[in-house]
C-alpha positions as CSV (number, residue, x, y, z in Angstrom):
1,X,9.6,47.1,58.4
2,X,6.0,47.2,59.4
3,X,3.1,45.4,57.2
4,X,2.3,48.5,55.4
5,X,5.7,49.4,54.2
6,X,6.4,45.7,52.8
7,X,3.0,46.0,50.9
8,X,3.8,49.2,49.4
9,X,6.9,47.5,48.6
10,X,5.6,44.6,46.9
11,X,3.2,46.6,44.8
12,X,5.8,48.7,43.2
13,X,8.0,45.5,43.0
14,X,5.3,43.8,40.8
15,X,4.5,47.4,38.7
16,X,8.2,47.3,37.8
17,X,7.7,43.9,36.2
18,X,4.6,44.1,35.1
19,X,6.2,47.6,32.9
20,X,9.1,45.2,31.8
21,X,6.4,42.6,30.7
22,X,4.7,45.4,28.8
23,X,8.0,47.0,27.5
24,X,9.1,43.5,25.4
25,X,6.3,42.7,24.4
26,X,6.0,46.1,22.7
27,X,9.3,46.3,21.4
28,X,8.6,42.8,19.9
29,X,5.6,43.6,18.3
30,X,6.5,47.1,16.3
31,X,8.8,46.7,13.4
32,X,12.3,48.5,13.8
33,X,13.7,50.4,10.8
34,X,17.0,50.0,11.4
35,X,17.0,45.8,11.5
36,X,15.1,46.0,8.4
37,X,18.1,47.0,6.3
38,X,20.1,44.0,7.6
39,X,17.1,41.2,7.0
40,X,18.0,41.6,3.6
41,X,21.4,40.6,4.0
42,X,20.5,37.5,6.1
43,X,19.4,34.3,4.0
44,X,15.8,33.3,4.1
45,X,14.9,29.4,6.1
46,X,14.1,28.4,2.9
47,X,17.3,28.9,0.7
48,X,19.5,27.6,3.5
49,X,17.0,24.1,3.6
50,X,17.6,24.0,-0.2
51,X,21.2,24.4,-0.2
52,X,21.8,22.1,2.5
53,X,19.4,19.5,0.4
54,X,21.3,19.9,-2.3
55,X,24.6,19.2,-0.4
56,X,23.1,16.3,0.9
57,X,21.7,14.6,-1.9
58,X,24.9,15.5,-3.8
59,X,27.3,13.7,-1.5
60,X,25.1,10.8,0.1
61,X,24.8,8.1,-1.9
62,X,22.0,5.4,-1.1
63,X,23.6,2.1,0.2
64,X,21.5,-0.8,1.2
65,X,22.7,-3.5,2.1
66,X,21.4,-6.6,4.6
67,X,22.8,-6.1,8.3
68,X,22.8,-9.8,8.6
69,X,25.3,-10.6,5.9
70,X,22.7,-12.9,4.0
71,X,22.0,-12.5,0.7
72,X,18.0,-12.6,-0.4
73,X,16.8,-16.3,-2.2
74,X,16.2,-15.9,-5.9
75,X,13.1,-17.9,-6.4
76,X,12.8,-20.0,-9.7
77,X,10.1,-19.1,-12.0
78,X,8.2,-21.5,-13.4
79,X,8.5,-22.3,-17.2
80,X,5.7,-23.0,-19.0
81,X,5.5,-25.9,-21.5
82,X,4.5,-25.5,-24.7
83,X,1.8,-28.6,-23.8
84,X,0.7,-26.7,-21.1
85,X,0.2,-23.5,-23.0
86,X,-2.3,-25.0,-25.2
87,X,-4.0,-26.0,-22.2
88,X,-5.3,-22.4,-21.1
89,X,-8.8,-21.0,-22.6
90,X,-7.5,-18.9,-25.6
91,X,-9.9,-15.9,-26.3
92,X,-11.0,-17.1,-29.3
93,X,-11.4,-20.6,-28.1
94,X,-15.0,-21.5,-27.2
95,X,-17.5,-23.8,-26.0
96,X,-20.5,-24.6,-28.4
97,X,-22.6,-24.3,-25.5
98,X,-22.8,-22.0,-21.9
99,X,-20.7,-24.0,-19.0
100,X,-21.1,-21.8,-15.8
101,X,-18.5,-22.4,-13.1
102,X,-20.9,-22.5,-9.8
103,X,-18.4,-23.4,-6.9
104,X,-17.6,-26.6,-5.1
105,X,-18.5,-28.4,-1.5
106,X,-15.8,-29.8,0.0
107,X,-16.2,-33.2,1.6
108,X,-13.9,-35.8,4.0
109,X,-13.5,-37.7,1.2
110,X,-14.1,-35.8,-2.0
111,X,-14.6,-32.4,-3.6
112,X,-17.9,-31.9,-5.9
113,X,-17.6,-29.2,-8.4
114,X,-21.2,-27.2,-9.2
115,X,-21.3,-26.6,-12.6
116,X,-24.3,-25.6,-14.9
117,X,-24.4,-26.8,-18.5
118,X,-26.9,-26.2,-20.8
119,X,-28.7,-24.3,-17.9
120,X,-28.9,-27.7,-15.9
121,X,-26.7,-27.6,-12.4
122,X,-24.6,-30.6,-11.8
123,X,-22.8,-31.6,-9.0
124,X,-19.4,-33.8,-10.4
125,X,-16.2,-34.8,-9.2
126,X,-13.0,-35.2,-11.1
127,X,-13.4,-37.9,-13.7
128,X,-16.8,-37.7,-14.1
129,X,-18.3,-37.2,-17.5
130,X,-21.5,-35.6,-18.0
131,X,-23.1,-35.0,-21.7
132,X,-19.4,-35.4,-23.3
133,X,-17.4,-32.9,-20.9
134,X,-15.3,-34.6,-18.7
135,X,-14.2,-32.6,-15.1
136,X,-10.5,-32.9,-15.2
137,X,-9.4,-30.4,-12.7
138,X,-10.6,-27.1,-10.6
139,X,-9.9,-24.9,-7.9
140,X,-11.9,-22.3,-6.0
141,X,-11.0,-20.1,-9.1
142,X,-11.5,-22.0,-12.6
143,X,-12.2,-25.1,-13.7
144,X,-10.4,-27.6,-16.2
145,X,-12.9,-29.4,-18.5
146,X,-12.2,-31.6,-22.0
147,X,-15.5,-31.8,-24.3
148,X,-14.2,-34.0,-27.5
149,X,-10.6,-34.2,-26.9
150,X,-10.2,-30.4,-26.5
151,X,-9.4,-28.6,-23.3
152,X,-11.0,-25.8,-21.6
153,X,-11.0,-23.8,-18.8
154,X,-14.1,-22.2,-17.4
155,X,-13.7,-19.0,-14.9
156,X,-16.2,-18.8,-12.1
């Protein structure tokens, strides 16, 4: 074969593929009449997925359990006494006067708790007694003050 046979060779070689390429994708793309008939005999994606749910959930049933053979710690709750119920700020339980919770400063040695009483800031530790309320504990969160023999706890 000379040059110009195998190009006329190769053209019609890629024309044939090129109509075989254009022949699928046609026949994919128009709708046949005759496969339409059986699509309604074939069960739709989602009924199969709902029915094969439903088997599954119906048959499996959730296990859990620890792959290490160790069962999980109960922790203890604490029990409150009835002493240290009456400790915590009922609603209804009030001081005469405003006590504002400020914050604290942290020391080495000590902590100092800011609180405002009567619109005057003090800076106390616990112990200290200040115009009849005595600081008897805080945290970053609330502090615990008496003010004639009665507990109460101020939020910040």
């Amino acid at each position: 074969m000379n040059k110009r046979n195998r190009t006329y060779f190769l053209i019609g070689l890629a024309v044939v593929v090129w109509l075989g390429v254009i022949y699928r994708l046609v026949a994919y793309l128009t709708p046949n009449k005759e496969n339409n008939s059986s699509l309604k005999d074939i069960p739709t994606q989602a009924s199969i997925v709902k029915k094969t749910e439903k088997r599954l959930l119906d048959t499996s049933k959730m296990h859990y359990r620890d792959p290490f053979g160790v069962s999980p710690k109960k922790t203890k709750k604490s029990k409150i006494n009835s002493a240290r119920k009456s400790q915590l700020l009922p609603a209804d339980k009030k001081l005469p006067f405003p006590v504002v919770y400020l914050g604290f400063v942290k020391s080495k040695k000590s902590i100092f708790f800011s609180i405002s009483i009567k619109s005057k800031q003090y800076l106390i530790k616990k112990g200290e007694k200040i115009e009849d309320i005595k600081l008897l504990s805080g945290n970053s969160k609330f502090i615990k003050i008496t003010y004639h023999s009665k507990v109460f706890t101020v939020k910040r």
